[in-house]
C-alpha positions as CSV (number, residue, x, y, z in Angstrom):
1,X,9.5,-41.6,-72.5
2,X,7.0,-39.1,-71.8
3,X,4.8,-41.4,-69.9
4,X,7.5,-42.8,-67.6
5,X,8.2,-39.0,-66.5
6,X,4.5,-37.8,-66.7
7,X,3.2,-40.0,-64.4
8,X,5.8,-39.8,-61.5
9,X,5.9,-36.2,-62.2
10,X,2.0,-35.8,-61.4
11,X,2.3,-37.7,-58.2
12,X,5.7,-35.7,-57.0
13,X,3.1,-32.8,-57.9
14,X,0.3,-33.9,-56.2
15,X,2.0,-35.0,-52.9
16,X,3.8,-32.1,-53.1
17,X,1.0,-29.5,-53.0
18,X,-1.0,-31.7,-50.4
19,X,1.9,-31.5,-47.7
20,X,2.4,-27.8,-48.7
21,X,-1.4,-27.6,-47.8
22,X,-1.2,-29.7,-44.6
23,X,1.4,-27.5,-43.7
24,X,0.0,-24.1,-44.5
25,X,-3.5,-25.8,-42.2
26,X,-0.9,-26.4,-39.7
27,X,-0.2,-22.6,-39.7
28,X,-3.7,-21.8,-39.4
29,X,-4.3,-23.9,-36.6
30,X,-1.0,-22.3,-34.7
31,X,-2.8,-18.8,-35.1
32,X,-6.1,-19.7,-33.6
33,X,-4.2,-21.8,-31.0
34,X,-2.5,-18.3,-29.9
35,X,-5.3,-16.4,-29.8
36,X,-6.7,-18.9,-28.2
37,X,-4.6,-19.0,-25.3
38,X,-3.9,-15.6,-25.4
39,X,-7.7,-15.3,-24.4
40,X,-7.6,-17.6,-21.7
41,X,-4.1,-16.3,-19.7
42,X,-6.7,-13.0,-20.0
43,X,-9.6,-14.3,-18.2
44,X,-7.2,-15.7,-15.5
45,X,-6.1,-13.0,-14.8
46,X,-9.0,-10.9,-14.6
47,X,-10.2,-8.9,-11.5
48,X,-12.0,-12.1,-9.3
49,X,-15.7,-11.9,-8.9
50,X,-18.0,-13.5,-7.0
51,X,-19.2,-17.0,-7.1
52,X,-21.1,-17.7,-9.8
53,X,-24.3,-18.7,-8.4
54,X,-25.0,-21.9,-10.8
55,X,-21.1,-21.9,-13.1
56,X,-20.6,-23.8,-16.1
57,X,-17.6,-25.3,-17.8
58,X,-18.9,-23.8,-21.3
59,X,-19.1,-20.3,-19.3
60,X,-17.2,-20.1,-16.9
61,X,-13.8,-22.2,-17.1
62,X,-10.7,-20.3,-16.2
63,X,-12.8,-17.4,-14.6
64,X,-10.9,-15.7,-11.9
65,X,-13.0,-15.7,-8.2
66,X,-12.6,-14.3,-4.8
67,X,-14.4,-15.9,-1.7
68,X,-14.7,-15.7,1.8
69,X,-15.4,-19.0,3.9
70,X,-14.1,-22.0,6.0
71,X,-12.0,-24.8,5.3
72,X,-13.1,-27.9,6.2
73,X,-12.1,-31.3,7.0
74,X,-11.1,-34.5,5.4
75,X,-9.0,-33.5,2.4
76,X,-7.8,-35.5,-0.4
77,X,-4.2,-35.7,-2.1
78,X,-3.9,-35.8,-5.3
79,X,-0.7,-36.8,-6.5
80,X,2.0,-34.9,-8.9
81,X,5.2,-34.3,-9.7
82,X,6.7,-30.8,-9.8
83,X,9.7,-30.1,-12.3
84,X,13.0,-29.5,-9.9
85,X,11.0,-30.0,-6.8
86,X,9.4,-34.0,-6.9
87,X,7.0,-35.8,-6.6
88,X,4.5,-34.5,-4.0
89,X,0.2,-34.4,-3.5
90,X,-2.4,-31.6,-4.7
91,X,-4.1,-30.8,-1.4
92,X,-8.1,-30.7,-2.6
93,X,-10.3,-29.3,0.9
94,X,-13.9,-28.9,1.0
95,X,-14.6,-24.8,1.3
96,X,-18.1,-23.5,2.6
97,X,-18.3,-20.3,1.7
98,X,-21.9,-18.4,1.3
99,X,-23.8,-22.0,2.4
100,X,-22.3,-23.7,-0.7
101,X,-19.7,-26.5,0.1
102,X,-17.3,-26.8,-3.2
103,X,-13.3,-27.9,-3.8
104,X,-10.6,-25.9,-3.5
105,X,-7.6,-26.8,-4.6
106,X,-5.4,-25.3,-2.5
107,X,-2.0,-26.3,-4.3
108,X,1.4,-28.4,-3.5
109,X,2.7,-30.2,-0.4
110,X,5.6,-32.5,-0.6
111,X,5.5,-36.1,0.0
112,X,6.3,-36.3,3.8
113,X,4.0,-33.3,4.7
114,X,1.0,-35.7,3.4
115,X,-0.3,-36.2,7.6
116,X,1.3,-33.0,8.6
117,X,-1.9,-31.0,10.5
118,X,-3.4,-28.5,8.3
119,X,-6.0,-27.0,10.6
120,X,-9.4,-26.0,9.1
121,X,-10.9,-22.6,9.7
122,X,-12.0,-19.3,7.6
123,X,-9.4,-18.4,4.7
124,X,-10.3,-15.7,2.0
125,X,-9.5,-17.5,-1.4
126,X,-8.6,-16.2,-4.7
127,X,-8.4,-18.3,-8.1
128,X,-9.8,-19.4,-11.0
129,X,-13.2,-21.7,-11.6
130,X,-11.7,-24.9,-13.5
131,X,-12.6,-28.1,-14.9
132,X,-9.3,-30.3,-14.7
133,X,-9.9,-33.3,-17.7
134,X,-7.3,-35.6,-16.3
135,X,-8.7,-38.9,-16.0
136,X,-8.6,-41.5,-18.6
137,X,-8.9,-45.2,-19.0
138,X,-6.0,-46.0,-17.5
139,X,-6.3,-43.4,-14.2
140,X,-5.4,-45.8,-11.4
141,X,-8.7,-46.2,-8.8
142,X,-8.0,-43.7,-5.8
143,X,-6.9,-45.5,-2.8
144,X,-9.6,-43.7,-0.6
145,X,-8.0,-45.9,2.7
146,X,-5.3,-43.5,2.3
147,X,-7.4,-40.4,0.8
148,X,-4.6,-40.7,-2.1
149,X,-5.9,-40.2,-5.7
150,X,-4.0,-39.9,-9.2
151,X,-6.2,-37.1,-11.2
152,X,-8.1,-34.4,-10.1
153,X,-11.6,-36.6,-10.8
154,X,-14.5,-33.7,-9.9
155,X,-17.9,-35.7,-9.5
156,X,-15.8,-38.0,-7.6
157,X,-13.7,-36.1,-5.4
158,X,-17.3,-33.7,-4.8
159,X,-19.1,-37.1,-4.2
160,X,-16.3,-38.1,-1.6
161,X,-16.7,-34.9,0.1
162,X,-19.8,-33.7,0.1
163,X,-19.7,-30.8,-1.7
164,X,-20.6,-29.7,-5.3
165,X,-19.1,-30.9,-8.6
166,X,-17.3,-27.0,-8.5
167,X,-13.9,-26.9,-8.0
168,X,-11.7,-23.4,-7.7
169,X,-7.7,-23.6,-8.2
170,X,-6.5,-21.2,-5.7
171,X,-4.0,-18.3,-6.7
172,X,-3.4,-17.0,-3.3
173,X,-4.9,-17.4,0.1
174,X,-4.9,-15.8,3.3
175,X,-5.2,-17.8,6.2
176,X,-3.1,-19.3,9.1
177,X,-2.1,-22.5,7.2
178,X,-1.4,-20.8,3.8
179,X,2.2,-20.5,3.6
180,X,2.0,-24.6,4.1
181,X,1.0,-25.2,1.0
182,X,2.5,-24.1,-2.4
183,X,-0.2,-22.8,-4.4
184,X,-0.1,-23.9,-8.0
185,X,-2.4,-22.0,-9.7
186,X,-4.3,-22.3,-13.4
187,X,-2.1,-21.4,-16.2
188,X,-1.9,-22.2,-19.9
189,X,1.5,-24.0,-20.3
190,X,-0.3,-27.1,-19.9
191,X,-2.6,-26.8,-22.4
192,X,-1.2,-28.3,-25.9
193,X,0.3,-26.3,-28.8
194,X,2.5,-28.2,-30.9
195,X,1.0,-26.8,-34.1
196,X,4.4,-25.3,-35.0
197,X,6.4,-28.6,-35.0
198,X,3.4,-30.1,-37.1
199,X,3.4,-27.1,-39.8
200,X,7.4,-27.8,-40.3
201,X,7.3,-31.7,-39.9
202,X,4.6,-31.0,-43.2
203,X,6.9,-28.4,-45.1
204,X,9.9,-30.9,-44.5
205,X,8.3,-33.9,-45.7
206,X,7.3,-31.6,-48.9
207,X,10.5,-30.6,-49.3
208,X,11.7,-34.1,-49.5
209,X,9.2,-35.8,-51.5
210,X,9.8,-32.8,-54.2
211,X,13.5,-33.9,-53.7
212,X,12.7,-37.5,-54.0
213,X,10.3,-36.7,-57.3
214,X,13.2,-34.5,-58.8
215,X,15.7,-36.8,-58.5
216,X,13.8,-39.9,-59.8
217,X,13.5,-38.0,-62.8
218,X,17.1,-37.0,-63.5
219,X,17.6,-40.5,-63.1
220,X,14.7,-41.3,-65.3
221,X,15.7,-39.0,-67.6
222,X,19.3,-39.9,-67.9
223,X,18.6,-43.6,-68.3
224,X,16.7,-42.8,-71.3
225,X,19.4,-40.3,-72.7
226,X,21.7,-43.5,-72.2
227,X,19.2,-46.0,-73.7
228,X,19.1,-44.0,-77.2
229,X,22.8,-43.5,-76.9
230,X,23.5,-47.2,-77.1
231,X,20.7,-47.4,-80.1
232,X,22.6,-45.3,-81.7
């Protein structure tokens, strides 16, 4: 008698306190995720500096910037889908600006503006330094013919282009051709956080294998309370 309940009654208490634990990590990880991104919608918005003269992704990801410089041509689209608007392209222009030719990602165009004439020329840019991690094993191959890619692919695009492996996400801009492209700047909504639906997926499983331990052994028990009745 005491066997059959000892034993399921460890592991009920065993899985129990692991889930409880896997949980109470899960909480843990939800706090440094906040923080976390708390940190970086601060260095976002920052007061833009200068171009760093040699940035890094370790360093200098998310930093807010403000240029002065030319557009240039070709440009490349990129393309997206923005919720209640479509499907559309990222316009990505080589930018000189201080003799450095980088990326700019100058935000959103619908489908049908794709060949519409964006003329180059000087623009005063402000955004934020970023290193886009988009492309995967299966990112579709750009269809350069067309200058149409499907992730924001950095040595690539620079490689393409001309220009360094630096890419700025612009906030606003101020030239002739801005209000022809909707900027879409960096933000953190993209970046994962689904510690909080892990942390109660973990308490809810502990709930029910507690449940599931309990109730195996009432049954257990009454079985044996009804065994030693019939002996009897």
């Amino acid at each position: 008698m005491q066997r059959r309940i000892a034993v399921p009654l460890v592991f009920g208490v065993i899985g129990t306190a692991i889930l409880i634990g896997l949980g109470l990590w899960q909480v843990q990880r939800l706090d440094e995720k906040e923080t976390e991104l708390a940190r970086i919608d601060a260095r976002i918005a920052d007061a833009p500096v200068g171009l760093p003269q040699s940035p890094s992704e370790t360093v200098d990801k998310y930093r807010a910037v403000k240029m002065e410089g030319t557009f240039l041509r070709p440009e490349l689209h990129v393309l997206v889908g923005i919720k209640d608007i479509g499907a559309g392209y990222r316009v990505i222009q080589p930018y000189e600006t201080d003799g450095r030719r980088i990326l700019v990602d100058r935000g959103f165009i619908k489908l049908d503006a794709k060949d519409d004439e964006r003329t180059p020329g000087p623009a005063q840019v402000i955004g934020n330094l970023h290193w886009p991690d988009e492309v995967d094993g299966y990112t579709p191959a750009p269809d350069e013919a067309r200058a149409i890619w499907f992730a924001r692919d950095i040595p690539a695009m620079a490689d393409a282009l001309g220009t360094e492996p630096l890419l700025v996400v612009a906030r606003q801009e101020a030239s002739p051709m801005a209000s022809r492209v909707r900027a879409l700047p960096v933000d953190s909504a993209g970046i994962p956080n689904d510690h909080l639906q892990y942390a109660i997926t973990w308490f809810s499983l502990a709930v029910i294998w507690a449940g599931m331990t309990g109730y195996f052994l009432w049954r257990t028990a009454g079985t044996t309370r009804a065994a030693k009745g019939k002996a009897t």
